[in-house]
N, C-alpha and C positions, 0 to 999 in steps of 0.2 A: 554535711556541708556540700559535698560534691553531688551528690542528686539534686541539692538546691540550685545548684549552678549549670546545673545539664539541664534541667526544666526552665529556668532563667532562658538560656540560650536557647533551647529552642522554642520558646514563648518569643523570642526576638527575632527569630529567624522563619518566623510562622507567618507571619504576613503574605511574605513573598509566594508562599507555596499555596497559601488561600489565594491570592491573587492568579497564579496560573491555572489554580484546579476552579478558581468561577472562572475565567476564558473561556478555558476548558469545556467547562459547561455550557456556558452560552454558544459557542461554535456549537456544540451537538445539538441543540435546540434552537438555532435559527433555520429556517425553511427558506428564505427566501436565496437564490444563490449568488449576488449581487454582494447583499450585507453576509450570507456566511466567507466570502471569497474575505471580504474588508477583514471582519475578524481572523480571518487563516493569515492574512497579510502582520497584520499585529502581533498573532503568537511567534509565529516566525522572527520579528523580529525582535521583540519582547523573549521570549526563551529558545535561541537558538539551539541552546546545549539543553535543552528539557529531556527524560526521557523519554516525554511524546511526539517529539517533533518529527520523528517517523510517521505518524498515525497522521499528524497536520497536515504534512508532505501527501499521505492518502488521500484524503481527504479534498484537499488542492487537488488534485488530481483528479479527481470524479470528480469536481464543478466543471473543471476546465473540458472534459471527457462529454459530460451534459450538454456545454455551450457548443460541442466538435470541433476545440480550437486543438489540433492534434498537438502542435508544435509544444506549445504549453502541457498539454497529457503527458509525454515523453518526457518533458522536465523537470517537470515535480513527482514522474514516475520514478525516474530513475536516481531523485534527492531521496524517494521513499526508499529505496532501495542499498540506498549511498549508509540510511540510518538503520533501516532493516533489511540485510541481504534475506530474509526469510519473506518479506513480505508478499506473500498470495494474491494479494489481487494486484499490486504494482507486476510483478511477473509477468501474469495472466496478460494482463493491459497490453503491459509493453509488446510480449511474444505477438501476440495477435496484431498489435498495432504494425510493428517492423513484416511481421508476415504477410499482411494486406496490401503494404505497400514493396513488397519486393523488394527492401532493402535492410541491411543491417543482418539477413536471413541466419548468420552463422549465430549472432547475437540472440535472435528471434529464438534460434535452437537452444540455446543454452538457457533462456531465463523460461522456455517450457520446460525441461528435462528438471532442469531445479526448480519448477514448481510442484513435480510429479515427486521427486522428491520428498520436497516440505511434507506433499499431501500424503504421501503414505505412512512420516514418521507421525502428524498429525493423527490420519489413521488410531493407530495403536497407542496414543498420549492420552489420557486426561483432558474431554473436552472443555472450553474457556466455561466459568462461573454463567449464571445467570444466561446460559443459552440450553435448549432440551435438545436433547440428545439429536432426535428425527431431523433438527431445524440442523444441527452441525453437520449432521450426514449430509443432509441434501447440501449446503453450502460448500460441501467438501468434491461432492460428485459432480455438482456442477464447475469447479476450478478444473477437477480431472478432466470431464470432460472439451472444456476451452484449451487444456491444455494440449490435448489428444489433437482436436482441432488443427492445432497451431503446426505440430508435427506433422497432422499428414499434410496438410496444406503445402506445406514447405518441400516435405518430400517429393506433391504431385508437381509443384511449378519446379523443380528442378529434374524430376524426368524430365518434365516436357518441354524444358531448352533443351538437354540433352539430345533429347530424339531429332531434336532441329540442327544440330548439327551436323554438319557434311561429314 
């Protein structure tokens, strides 16, 4: 009687979770970035508390990153970030974004050092299902390296006010 009632209940409660996982779907398979922006708008509001609403917040973020609306980049980076402090490419984003513009730079240092981080525990994890091996190195070497970037970046324009100083 109680497995009848546990399949009962989650036969009732199964709607809601097909309805976020086709969102879901449809966000990853819209191209255009006008209508995928609409749908990122909706999950957001629609499943605030989702487990994915990290991934939407990415997501949001590279549209907004595309159009070069920075101010919006930075927002829904740092919501990515808010929902996944692990998140790799919100990091990445962000560090280089505050590094380019000369502000935020102690910020810009910390979300490179913990992306360097992430990517070395990543390194030696168990790469994600359904990606080959070669495609996660290279995706991994390329965060290291933007993140390397970010660093010296940061390091050379803070010599070089230094050295201007009287």
């Amino acid at each position: 009687m109680w497995i009848a009632i546990v399949v009962l209940l989650q036969a009732v409660s199964q709607p809601i979770a097909i309805e976020e996982i086709a969102l879901y779907n449809k966000i990853l398979d819209e191209s255009a970035p006008a209508a995928r922006l609409k749908l990122l708008q909706e999950f957001e509001q629609k499943y605030p508390n989702s487990k994915n609403i990290g991934e939407m917040f990415g997501l949001t973020m590279e549209v907004y990153r595309a159009q070069n609306n920075v101010a919006k980049t930075l927002q829904y980076g740092e919501k990515a970030l808010k929902a996944d402090p692990q998140n790799l490419q919100a990091l990445t984003i962000i560090a280089r974004q505050y590094a380019i513009e000369g502000r935020n730079l102690d910020r810009a240092v910390e979300y490179a050092k913990r992306a360097k981080d992430v990517i070395a525990k990543k390194k030696v994890s168990p790469k994600p299902a359904g990606i080959l091996q070669p495609q996660w190195n290279s995706y991994l070497q390329q965060l290291d390296a933007s993140a390397d970037w970010t660093l010296n970046y940061v390091q050379s324009i803070t010599t070089s006010v230094l050295k201007r100083r009287p």
